[in-house]
NURO-813003 format. One record per residue: x, y, z of N, C-alpha, C in turn. Coordinates in steps of 0.1 Angstrom, whole numbers, plus 5000, padded with zeros to 4 digits. Layout:
# NURO-813003
+------+------+------+------+------+------+------+------+------+
|   nx |   ny |   nz |  cax |  cay |  caz |   cx |   cy |   cz |
+------+------+------+------+------+------+------+------+------+
|    X |    Y |    Z |    X |    Y |    Z |    X |    Y |    Z |
...
+------+------+------+------+------+------+------+------+------+
# end
This chain:
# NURO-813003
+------+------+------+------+------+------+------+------+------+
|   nx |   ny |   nz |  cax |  cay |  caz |   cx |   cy |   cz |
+------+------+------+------+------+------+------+------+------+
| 4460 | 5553 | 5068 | 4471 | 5544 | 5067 | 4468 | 5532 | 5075 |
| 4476 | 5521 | 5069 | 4470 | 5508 | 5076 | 4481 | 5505 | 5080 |
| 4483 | 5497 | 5093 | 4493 | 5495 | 5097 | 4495 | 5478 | 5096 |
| 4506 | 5471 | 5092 | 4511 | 5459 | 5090 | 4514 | 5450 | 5103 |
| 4507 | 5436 | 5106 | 4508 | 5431 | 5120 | 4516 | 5422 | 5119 |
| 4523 | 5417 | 5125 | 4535 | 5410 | 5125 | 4529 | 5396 | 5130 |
| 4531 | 5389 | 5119 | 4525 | 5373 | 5127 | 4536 | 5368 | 5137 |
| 4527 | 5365 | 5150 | 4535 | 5356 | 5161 | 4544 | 5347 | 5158 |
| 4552 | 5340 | 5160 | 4555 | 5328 | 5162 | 4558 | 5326 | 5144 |
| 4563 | 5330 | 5137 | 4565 | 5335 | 5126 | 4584 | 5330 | 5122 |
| 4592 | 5324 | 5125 | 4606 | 5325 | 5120 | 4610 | 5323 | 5111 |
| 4623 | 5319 | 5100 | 4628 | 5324 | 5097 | 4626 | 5308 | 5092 |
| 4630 | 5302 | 5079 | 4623 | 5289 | 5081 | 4636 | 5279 | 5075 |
| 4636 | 5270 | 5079 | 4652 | 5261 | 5080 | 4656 | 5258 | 5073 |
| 4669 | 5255 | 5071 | 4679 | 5256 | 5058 | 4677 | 5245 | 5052 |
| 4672 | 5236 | 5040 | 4669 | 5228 | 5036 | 4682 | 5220 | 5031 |
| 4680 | 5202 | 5040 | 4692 | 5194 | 5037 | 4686 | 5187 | 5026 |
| 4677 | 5188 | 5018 | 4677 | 5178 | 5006 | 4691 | 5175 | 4998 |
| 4702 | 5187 | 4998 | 4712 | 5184 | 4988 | 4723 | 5175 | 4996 |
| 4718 | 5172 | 5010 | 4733 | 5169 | 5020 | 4735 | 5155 | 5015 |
| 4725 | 5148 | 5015 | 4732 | 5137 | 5009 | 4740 | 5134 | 4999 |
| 4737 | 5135 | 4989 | 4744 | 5141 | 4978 | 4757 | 5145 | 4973 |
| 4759 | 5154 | 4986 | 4777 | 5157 | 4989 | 4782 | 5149 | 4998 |
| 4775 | 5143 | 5005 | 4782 | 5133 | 5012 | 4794 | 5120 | 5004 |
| 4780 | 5117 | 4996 | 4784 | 5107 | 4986 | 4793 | 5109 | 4974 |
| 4794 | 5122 | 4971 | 4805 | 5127 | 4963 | 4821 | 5126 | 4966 |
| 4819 | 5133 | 4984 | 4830 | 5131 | 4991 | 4833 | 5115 | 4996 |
| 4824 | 5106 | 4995 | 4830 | 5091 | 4996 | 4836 | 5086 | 4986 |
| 4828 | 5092 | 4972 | 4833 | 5083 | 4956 | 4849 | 5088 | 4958 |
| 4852 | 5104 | 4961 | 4863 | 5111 | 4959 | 4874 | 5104 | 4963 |
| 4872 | 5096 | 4978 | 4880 | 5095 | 4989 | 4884 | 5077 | 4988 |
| 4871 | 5072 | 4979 | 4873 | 5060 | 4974 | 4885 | 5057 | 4958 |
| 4882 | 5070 | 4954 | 4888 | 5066 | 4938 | 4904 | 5074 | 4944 |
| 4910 | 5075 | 4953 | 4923 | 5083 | 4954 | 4927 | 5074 | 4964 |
| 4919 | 5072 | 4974 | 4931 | 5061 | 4986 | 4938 | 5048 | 4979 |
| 4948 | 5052 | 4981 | 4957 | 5039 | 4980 | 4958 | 5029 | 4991 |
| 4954 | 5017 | 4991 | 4957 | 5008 | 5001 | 4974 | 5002 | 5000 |
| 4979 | 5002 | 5012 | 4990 | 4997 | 5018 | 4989 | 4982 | 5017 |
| 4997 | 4974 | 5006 | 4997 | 4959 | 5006 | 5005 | 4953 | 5022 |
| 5016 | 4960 | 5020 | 5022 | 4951 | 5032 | 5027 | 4962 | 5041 |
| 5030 | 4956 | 5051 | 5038 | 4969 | 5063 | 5050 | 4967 | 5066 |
| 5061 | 4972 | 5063 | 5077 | 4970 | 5061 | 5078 | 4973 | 5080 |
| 5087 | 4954 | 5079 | 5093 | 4952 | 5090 | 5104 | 4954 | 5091 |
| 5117 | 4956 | 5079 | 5128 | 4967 | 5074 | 5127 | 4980 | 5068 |
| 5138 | 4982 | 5073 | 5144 | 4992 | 5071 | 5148 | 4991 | 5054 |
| 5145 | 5004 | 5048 | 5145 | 5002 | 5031 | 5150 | 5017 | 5027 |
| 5169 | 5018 | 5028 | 5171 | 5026 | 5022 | 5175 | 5028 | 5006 |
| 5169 | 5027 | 4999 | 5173 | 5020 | 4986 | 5183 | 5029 | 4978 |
| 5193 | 5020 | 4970 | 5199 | 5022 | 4963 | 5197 | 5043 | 4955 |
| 5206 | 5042 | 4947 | 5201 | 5050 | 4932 | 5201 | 5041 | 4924 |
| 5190 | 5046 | 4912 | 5188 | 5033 | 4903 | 5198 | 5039 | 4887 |
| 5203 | 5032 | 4885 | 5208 | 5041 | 4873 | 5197 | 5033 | 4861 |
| 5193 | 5022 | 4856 | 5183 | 5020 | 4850 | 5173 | 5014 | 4856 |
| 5160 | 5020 | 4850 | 5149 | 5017 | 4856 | 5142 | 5017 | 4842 |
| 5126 | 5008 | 4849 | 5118 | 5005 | 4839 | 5102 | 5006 | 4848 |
| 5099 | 5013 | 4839 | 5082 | 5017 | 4841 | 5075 | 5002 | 4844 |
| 5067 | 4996 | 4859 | 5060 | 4988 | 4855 | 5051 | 4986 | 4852 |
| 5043 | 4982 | 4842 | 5030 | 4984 | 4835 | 5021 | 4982 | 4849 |
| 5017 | 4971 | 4848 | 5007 | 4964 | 4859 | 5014 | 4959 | 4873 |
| 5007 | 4969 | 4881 | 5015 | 4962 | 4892 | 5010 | 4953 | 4901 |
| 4999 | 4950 | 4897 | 4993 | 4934 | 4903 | 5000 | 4924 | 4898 |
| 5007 | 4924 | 4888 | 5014 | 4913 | 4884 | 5030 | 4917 | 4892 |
| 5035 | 4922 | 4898 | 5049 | 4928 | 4907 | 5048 | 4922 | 4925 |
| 5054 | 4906 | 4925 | 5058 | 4905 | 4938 | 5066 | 4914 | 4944 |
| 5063 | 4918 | 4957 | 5078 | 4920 | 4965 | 5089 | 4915 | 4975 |
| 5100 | 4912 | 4972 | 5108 | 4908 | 4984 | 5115 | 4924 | 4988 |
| 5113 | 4923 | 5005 | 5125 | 4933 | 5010 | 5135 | 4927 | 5018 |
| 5146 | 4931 | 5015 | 5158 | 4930 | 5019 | 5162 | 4942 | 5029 |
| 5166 | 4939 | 5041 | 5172 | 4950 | 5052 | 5171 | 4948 | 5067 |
| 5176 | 4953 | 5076 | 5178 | 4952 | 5090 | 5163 | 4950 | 5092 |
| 5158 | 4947 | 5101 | 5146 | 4947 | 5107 | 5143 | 4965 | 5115 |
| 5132 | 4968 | 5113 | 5129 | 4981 | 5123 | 5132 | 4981 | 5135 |
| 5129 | 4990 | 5144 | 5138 | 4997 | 5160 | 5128 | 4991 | 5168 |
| 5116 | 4984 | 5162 | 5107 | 4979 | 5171 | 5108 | 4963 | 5173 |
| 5116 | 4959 | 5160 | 5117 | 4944 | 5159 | 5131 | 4938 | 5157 |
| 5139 | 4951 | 5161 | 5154 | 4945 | 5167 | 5158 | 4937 | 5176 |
| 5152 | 4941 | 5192 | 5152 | 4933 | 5204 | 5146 | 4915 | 5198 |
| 5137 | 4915 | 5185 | 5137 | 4901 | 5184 | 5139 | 4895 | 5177 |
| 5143 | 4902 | 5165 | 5154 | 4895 | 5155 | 5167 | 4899 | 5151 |
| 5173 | 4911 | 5161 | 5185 | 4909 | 5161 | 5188 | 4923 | 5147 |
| 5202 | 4929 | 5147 | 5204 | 4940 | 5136 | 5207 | 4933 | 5121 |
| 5210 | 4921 | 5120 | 5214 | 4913 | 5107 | 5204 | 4912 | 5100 |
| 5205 | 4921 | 5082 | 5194 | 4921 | 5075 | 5186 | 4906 | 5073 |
| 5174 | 4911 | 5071 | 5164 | 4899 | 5067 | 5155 | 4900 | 5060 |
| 5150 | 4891 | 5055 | 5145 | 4889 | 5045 | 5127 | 4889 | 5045 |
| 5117 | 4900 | 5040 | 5105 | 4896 | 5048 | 5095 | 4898 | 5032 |
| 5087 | 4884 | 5033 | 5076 | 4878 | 5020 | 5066 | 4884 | 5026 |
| 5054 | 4895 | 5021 | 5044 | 4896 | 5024 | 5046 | 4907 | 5041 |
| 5035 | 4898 | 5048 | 5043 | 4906 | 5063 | 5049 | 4899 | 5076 |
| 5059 | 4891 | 5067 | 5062 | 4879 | 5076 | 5077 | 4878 | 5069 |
| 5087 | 4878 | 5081 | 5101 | 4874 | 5083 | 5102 | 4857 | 5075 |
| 5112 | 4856 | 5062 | 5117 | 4843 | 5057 | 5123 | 4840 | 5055 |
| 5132 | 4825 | 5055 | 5147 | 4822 | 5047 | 5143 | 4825 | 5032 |
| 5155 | 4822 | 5026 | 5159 | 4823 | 5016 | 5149 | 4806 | 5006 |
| 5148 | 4801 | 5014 | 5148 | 4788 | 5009 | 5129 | 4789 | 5006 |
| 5125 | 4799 | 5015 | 5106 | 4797 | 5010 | 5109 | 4809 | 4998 |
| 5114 | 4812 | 4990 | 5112 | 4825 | 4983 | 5105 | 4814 | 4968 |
| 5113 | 4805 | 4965 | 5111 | 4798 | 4956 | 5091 | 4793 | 4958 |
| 5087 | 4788 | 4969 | 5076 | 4789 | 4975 | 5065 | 4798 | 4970 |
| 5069 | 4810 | 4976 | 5063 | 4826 | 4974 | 5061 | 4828 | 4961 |
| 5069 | 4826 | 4951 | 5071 | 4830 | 4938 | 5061 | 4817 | 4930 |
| 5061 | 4807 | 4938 | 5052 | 4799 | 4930 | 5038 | 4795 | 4933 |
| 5035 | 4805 | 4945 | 5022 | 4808 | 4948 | 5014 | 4820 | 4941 |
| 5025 | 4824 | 4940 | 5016 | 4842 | 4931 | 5016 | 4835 | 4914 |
| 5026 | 4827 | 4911 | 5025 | 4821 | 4898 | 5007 | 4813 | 4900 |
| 5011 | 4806 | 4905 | 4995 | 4802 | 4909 | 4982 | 4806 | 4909 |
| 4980 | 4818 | 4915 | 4970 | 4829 | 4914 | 4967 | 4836 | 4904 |
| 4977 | 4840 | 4894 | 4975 | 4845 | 4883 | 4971 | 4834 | 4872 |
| 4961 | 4848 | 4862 | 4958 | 4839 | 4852 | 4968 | 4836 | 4843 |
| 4960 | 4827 | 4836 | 4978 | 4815 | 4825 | 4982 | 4828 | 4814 |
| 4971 | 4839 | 4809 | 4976 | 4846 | 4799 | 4983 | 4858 | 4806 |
| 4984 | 4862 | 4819 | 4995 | 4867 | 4819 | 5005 | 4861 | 4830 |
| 5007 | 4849 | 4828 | 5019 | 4843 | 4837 | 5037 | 4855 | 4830 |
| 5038 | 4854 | 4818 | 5044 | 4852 | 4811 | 5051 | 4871 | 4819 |
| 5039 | 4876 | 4822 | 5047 | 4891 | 4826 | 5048 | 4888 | 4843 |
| 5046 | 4881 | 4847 | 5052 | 4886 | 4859 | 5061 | 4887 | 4863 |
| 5066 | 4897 | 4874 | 5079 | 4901 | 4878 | 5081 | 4900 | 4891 |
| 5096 | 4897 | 4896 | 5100 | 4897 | 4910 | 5106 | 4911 | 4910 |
| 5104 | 4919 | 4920 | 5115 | 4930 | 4927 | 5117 | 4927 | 4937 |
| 5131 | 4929 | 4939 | 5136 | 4926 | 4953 | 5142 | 4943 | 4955 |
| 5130 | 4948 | 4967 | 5141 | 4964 | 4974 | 5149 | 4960 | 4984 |
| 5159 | 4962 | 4983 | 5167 | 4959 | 4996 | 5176 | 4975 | 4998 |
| 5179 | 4972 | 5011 | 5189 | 4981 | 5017 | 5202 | 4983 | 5013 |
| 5203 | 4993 | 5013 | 5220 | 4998 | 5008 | 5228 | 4993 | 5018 |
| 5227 | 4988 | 5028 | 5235 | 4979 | 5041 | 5236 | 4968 | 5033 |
| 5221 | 4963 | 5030 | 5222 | 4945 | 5027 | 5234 | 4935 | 5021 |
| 5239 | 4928 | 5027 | 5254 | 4921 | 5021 | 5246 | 4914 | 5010 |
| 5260 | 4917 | 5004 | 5256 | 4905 | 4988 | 5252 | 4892 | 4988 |
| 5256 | 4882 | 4997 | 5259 | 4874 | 4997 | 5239 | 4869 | 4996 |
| 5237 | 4876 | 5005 | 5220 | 4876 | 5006 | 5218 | 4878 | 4995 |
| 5215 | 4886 | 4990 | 5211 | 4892 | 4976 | 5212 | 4880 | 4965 |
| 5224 | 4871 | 4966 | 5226 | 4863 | 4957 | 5220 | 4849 | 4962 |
| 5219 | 4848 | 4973 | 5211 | 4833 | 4978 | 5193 | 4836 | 4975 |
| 5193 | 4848 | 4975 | 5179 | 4850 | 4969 | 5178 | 4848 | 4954 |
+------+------+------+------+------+------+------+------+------+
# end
């Protein structure tokens, strides 16, 4: 009988990363085609209504927003509890909205001016009176 010698220095041989890249880049396309970016960061408070009619909006790159509502717990001490009015991520009168609405007219192209839309969310607090100077 012959006996079998064990080669020295002999282990076990390493797990091969040829496929790692590969899942890496899967897990980025994944993480790219599902995050949603955050347009603006609400400096109100936005408890909204119930809607009794609503309407699907097709394209929402064509959909300004105005918010209407008190300011947050962090930007009370400097503007005070009285709702306000914020374009983008910046506190406004009533009087730049006309402004705002004719700058996004601006940027869009001429064949779909004709769909764009204003929404205004405002707070169930918000006095009318705002709502209508808007």
């Amino acid at each position: 009988m012959s006996r079998f010698k064990k080669k020295k220095g002999s282990e076990t041989p390493a797990m091969s990363t040829a496929s790692l890249p590969d899942i890496v880049f899967m897990l980025l396309f994944f993480f790219m085609v599902t995050t949603v970016m955050r347009e603006t960061t609400l400096l109100v408070e936005n408890k909204l209504p119930k809607a009794s009619e609503v309407k699907k909006i097709e394209d929402k790159s064509l959909c300004s927003y105005i918010y209407v509502g008190a300011p947050v717990s962090g930007m009370k001490t400097k503007f005070g509890n009285e709702p306000r009015i914020q374009l983008n991520d910046s506190f406004k009168l009533a009087s730049d909205i006309q402004e705002f609405v004719a700058a996004k007219r601006e940027a869009t192209a001429e064949e779909k001016k004709p769909q764009l839309v204003t929404c205004i969310k405002a707070d169930v607090d918000a006095k009318m009176g705002l709502i209508t100077d808007i």
